[in-house]
C-alpha positions in Angstrom: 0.0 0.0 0.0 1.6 3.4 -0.8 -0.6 6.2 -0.3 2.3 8.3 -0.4 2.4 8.4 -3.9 -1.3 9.9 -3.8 -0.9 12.1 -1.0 2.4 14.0 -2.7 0.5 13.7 -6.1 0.2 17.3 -8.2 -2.8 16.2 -9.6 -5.1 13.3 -8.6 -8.8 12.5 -8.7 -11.2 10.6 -6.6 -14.7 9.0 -6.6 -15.2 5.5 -9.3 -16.9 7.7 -12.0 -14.0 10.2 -12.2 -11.4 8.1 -11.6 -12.9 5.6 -14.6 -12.9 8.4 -17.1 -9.4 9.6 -16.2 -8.3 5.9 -17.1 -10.4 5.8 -20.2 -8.8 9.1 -21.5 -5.3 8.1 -20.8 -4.6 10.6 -18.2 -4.0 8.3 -14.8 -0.8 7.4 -14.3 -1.8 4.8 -10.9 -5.0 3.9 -9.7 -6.1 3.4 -6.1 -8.7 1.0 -5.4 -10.3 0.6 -1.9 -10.4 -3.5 -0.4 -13.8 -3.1 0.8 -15.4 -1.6 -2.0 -18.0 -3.9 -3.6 -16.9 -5.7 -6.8 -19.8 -4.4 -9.0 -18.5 -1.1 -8.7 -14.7 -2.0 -9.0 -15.3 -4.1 -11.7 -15.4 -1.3 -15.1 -12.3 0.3 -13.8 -10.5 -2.6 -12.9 -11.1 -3.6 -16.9 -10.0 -0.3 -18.0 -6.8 0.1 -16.3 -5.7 -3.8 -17.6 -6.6 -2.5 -21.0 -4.8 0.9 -20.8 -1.8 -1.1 -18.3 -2.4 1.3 -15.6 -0.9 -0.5 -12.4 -3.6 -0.8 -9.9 -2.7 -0.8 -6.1 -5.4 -1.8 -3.6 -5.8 0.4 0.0 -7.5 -1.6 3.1 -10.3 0.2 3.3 -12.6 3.1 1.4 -11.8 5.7 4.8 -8.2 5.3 4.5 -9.1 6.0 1.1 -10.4 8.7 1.3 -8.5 10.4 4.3 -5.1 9.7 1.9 -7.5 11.9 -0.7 -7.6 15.1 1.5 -11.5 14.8 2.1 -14.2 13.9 4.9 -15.9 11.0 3.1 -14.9 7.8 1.9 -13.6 6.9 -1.4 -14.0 3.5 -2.9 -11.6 4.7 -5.9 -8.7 7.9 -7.0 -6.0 8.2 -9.5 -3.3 9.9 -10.0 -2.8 11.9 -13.2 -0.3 12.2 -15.5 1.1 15.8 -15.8 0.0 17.7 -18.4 
């Protein structure tokens, strides 16, 4: 687990549907990905980064998460983009 690369990170994003189309468009360098999250939601992000090769690294939990993130909630996905 290295949150450290998201908590120094320039530029990140958080939440599945942002983190998805930041994989999608080529702009995430490394995506988070919370254990306890459920499948179902994991699962279309998970697909994209093996088809973009976007190493994946998986946090214990969706509040460390989201606490790594900066913000109050918890996150069941971030990623770290690639600088533009």
């Amino acid at each position: 687990m290295d949150l450290d690369a998201l908590k120094t990170a320039d530029r990140y994003v958080t939440g599945t549907k942002q983190t998805l189309k930041a994989v999608q468009a080529g702009k995430a360098s490394r995506v988070f990905v919370a254990g306890d999250a459920e499948d179902r939601v994991l699962r279309p992000i998970l697909a994209a980064c093996a088809e973009k090769a976007v190493p994946v690294s998986r946090v214990e939990s969706m509040d460390a998460l989201g606490k790594a993130c900066g913000i109050k909630v918890k996150a069941a996905a971030a990623a770290v983009l690639l600088p533009e």
